[in-house]
C-alpha positions as CSV (number, residue, x, y, z in Angstrom):
1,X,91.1,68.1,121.3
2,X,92.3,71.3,122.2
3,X,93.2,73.3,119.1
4,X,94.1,76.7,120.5
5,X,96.5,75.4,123.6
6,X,98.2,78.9,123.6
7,X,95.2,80.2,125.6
8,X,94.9,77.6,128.2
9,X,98.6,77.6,128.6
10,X,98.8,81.8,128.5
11,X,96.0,81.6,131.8
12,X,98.7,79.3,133.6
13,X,101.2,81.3,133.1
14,X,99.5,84.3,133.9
15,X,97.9,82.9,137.1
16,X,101.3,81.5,138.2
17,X,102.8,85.4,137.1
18,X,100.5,86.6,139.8
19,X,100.5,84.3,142.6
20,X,104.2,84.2,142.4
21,X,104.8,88.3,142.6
22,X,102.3,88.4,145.4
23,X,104.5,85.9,147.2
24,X,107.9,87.5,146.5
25,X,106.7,91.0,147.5
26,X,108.4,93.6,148.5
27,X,111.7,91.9,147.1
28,X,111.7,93.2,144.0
29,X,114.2,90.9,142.3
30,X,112.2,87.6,143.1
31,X,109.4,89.0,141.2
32,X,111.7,89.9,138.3
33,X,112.9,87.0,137.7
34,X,109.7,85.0,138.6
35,X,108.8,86.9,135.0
36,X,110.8,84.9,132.7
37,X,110.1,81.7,134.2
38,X,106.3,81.9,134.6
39,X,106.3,83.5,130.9
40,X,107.4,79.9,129.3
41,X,104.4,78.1,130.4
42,X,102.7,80.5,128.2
43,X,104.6,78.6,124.9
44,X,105.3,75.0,126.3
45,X,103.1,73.6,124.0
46,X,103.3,75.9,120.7
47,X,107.3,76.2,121.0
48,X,108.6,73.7,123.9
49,X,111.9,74.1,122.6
50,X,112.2,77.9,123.5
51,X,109.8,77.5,126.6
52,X,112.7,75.0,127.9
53,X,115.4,77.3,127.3
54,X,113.5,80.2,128.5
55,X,112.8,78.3,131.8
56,X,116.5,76.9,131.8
57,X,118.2,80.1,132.1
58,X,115.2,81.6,134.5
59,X,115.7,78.6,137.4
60,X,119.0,78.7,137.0
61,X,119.2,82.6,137.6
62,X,117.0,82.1,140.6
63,X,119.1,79.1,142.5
64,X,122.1,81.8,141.9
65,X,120.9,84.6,142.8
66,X,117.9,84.2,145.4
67,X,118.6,82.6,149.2
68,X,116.0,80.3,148.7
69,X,113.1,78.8,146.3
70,X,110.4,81.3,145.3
71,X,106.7,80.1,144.5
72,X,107.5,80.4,140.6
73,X,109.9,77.3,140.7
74,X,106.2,75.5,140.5
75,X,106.9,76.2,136.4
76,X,109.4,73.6,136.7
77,X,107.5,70.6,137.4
78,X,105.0,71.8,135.4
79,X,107.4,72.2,131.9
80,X,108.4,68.3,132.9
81,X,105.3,67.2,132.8
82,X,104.2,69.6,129.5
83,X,107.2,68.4,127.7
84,X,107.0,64.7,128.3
85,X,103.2,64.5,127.7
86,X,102.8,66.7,124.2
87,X,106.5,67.1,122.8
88,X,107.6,63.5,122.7
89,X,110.4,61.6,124.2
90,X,113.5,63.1,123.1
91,X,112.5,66.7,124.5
92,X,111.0,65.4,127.2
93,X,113.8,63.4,128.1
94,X,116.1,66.5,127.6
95,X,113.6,68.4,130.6
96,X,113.5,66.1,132.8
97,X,117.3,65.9,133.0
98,X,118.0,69.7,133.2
99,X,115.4,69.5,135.7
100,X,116.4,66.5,137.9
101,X,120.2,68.1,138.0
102,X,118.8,71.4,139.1
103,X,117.1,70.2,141.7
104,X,120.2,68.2,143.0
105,X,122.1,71.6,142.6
106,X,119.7,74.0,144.1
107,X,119.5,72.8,147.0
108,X,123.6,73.5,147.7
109,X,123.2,76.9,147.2
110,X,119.6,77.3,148.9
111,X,120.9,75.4,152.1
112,X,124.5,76.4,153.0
113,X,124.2,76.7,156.6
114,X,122.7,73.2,156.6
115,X,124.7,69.4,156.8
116,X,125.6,67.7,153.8
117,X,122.8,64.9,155.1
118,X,119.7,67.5,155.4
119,X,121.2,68.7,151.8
120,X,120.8,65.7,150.4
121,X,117.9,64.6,151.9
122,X,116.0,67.7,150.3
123,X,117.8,67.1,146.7
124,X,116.7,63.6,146.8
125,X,113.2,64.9,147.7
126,X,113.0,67.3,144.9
127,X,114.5,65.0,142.5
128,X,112.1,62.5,142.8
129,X,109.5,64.6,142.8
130,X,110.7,66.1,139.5
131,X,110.8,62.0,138.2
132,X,107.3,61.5,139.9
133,X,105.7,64.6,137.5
134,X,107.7,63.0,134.4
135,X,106.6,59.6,135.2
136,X,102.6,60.9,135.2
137,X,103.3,63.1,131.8
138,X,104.6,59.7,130.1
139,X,101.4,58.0,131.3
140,X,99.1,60.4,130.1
141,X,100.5,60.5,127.0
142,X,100.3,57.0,126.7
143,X,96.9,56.3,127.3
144,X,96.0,59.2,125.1
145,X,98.0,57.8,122.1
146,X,96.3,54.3,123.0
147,X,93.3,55.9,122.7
148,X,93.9,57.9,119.4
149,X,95.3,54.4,118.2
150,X,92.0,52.2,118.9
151,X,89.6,55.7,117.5
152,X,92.1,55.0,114.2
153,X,91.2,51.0,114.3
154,X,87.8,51.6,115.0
155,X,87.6,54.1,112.2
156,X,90.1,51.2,109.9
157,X,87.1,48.5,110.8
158,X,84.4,51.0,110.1
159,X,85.8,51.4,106.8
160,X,86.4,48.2,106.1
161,X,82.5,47.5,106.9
162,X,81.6,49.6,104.5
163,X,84.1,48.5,101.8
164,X,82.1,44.7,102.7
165,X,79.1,46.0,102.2
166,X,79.5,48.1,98.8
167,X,81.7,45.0,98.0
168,X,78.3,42.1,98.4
169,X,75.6,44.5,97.1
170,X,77.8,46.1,93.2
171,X,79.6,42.5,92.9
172,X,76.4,40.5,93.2
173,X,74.2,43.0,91.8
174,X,76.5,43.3,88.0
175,X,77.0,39.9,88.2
176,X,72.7,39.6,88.1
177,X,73.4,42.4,85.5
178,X,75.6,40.5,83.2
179,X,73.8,37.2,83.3
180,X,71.0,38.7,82.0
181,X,73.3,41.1,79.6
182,X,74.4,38.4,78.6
183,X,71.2,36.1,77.6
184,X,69.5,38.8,76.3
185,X,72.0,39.4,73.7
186,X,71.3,36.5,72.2
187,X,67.6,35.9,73.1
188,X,67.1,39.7,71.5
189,X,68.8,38.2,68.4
190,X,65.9,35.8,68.1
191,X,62.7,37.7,69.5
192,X,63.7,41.3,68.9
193,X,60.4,42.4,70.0
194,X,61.4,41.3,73.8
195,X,64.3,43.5,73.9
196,X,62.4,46.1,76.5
197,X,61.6,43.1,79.0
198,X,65.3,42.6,79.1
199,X,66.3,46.3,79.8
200,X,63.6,46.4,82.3
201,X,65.1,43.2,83.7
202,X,68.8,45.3,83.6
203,X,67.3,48.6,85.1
204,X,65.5,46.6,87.6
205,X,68.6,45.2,89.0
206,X,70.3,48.4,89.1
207,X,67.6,50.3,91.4
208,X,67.8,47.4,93.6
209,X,71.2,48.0,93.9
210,X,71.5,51.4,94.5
211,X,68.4,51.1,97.0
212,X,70.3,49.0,99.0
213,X,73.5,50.8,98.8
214,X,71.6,54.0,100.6
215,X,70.4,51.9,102.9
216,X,73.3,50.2,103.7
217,X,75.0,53.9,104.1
218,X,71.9,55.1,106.1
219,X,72.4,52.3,108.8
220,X,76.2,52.7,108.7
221,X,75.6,56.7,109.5
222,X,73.4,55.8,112.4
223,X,76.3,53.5,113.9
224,X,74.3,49.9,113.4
225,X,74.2,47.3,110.9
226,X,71.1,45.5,110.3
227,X,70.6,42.1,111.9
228,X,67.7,40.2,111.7
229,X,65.9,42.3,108.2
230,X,67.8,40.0,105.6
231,X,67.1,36.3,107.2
232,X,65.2,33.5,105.0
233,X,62.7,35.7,103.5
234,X,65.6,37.4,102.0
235,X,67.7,34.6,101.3
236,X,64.4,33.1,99.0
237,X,64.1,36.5,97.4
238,X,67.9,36.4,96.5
239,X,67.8,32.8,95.5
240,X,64.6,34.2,93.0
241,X,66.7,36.7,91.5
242,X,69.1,34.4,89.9
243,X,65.9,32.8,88.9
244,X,65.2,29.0,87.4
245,X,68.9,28.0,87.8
246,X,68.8,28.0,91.6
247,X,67.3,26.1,94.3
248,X,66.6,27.0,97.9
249,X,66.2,24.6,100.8
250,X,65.4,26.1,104.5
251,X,65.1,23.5,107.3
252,X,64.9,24.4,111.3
253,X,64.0,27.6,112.5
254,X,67.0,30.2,111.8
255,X,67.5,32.7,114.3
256,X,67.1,35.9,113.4
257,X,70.7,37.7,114.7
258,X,72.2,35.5,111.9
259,X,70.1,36.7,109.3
260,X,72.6,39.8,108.2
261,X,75.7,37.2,108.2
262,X,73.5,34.3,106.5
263,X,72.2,36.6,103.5
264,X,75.7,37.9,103.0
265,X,77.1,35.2,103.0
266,X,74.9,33.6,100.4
267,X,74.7,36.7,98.3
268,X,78.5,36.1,97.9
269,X,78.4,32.7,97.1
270,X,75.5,33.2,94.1
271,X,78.0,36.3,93.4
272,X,81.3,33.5,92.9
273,X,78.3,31.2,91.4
274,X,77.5,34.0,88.4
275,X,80.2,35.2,87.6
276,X,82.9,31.7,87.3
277,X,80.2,28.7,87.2
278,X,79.6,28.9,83.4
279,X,76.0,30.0,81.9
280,X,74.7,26.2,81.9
281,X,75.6,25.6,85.3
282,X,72.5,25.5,88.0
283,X,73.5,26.1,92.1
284,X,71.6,24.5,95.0
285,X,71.4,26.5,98.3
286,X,70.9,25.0,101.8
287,X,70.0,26.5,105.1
288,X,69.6,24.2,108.3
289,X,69.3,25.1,111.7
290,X,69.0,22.7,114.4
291,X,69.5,23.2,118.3
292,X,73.5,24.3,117.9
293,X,74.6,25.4,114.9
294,X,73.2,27.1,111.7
295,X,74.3,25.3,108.9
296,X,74.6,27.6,104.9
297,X,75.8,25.3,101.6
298,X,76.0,26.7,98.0
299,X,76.9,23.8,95.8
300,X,76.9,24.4,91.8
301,X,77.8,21.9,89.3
302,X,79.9,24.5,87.3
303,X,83.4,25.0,86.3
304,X,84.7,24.2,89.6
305,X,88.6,23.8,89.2
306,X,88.4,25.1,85.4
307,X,86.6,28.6,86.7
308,X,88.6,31.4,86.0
309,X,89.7,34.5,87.9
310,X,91.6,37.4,88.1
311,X,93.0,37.2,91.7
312,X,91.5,40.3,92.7
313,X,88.4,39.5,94.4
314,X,88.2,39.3,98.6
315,X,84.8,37.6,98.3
316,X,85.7,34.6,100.5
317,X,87.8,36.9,102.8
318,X,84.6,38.9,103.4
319,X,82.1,35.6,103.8
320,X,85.0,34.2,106.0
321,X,85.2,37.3,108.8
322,X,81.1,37.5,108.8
323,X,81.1,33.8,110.0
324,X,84.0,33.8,111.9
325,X,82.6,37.4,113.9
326,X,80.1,34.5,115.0
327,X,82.4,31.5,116.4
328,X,81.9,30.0,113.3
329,X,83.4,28.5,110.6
330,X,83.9,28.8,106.4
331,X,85.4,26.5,104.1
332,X,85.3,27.1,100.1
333,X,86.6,25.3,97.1
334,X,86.4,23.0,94.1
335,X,84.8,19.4,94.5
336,X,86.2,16.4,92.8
337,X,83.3,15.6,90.9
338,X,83.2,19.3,89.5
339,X,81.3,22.2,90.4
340,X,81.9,24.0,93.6
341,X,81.0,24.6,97.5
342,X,81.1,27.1,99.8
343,X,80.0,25.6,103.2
344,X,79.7,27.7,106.5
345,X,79.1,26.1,110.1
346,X,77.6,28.8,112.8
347,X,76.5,28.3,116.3
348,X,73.6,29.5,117.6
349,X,74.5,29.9,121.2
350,X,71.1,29.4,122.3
351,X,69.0,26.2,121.9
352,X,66.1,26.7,119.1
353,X,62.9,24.3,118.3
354,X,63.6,22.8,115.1
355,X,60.8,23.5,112.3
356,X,60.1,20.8,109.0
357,X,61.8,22.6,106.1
358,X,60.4,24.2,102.8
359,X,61.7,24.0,99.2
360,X,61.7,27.2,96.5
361,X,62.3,26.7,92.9
């Protein structure tokens, strides 16, 4: 990004200055009035306004008064192109207009000996060319605005990465927090003396937390995610956090570019699980993998329909772009018979050796 155009544009004008007087010499009034028009390149950009009125009045003094076109008439092209690729449509359109019916004039009073045919023949030329330089202006400017506008989305889904990812790691880790808040109130009421195991417990969860979160914000700073770091080993750690009131099941051999999606997309689940399934309720977790997809279920035998909620959360959002990022699929809701599932189907793209399953309790 230029951020001082003035200077670049001031070189122009000045090499365009010179070139020009060394062309008109010795006729003195060419090079005087290849001044003014030369001189508005040097603002085309910081006042294109004033540059195209400058430039107006200039070419239009020099079809009047010179017998033919001097080498500063270049400025003219380059102001339509200037105008139309930095200063929008409007003043570019203006430009390009002044410019297109100067060139059909000029030639009129450059060619008077000349038949109306060659006369027109040289205004159609210089028209044209005058729409060709517009025409390459607009397209510039277009693919630079497409390009600023896909930097911006790319910047909007970077941001929204790392909105996901603070979003998994503080909602699951305060839910953890206030389950065990929440027990130890009352187990503290009736063993006092076990009070510290609980804080420990609390403060536990809380480094974990803000451990990840760093990391998470390291990885993002080096332009990655991680991939394969969080697959069923730490799936079975996150099941063991929630501790005796979950069950894990891994069958097949996962593949480890899931991992990420897979650990996220349980962390979220036990997340929903804690926070709406009730304090009795216990939650089974699944993880199959055979040669084409990558099966994840989280069924708890909670609240289910009765769960309440206060309509803010984008957890299933969040779970539901991860899996579909991979072809796959997300489905999430109440069952009949109470308690609820979240169920996520995911291809593996590649065939993979199916492996006899484990259980952790």
């Amino acid at each position: 990004m230029v951020t001082r155009p003035w200077i670049a544009d001031t070189v122009w004008a000045v090499v365009l200055t010179v070139l020009s007087v060394a062309y008109a010499l010795p006729n003195v009034t060419e090079c005087l009035l290849a001044l003014p028009l030369c001189a508005s390149l040097a603002i085309r950009r910081t006042f294109p306004a004033a540059a195209l009125a400058v430039a107006t009045v200039a070419a239009a003094a020099q079809a009047w008064l010179l017998p033919q076109p001097s080498m500063s008439i270049l400025a003219v092209p380059i102001m339509v192109y200037s105008l139309r690729r930095w200063s929008g449509r409007t003043l570019g359109l203006i430009g390009v207009g002044i410019a297109v019916v100067g060139a059909l004039i000029a030639p009129v009073l450059w060619l008077p000996d000349h038949n109306a045919k060659d006369i027109a023949q040289t205004a159609g030329a210089y028209a044209l060319f005058i729409l060709a330089v517009y025409g390459v202006g607009l397209r510039v400017r277009e693919r630079e605005e497409a390009a600023l506008a896909y930097a911006r989305a790319q910047a909007a889904e970077e941001r929204s990465e790392i909105a996901r990812e603070v979003h998994d790691i503080v909602a699951h880790s305060l839910s953890l927090i206030a389950v065990q808040a929440e027990g130890g109130r009352s187990l503290v009421r009736r063993s006092p003396d076990r009070a510290p195991e609980i804080l420990d417990v609390i403060a536990d969860e809380s480094r974990k937390a803000l451990n990840e979160i760093r990391e998470m914000v390291t990885l993002l700073r080096s332009g990655s995610l991680p991939t394969n770091q969080d697959g069923p080993a730490g799936i079975r750690e996150l099941v063991g956090r929630v501790g005796d009131r979950a069950k894990l099941t891994v069958t097949g051999d996962i593949n480890p570019a899931l991992g990420f999606t897979m650990y996220r997309v349980v962390q979220e689940a036990l997340t929903n699980f804690l926070r709406h399934a009730g304090p009795q309720a216990t939650v089974d977790v699944r993880v199959a993998a055979d040669t084409v997809n990558t099966e994840i279920v989280v069924r708890d035998n909670g609240s289910g329909t009765a769960a309440t909620s206060d309509g803010k959360g984008h957890g299933l959002d969040t779970m539901r772009e991860r899996v579909e990022a991979h072809g796959g699929s997300l489905t999430a809701g109440p069952l009949t018979d109470g308690g609820y599932e979240v169920h996520a189907v995911i291809p593996l793209g590649a065939s993979r050796e199916a492996s006899s399953g484990s259980t952790v309790r």
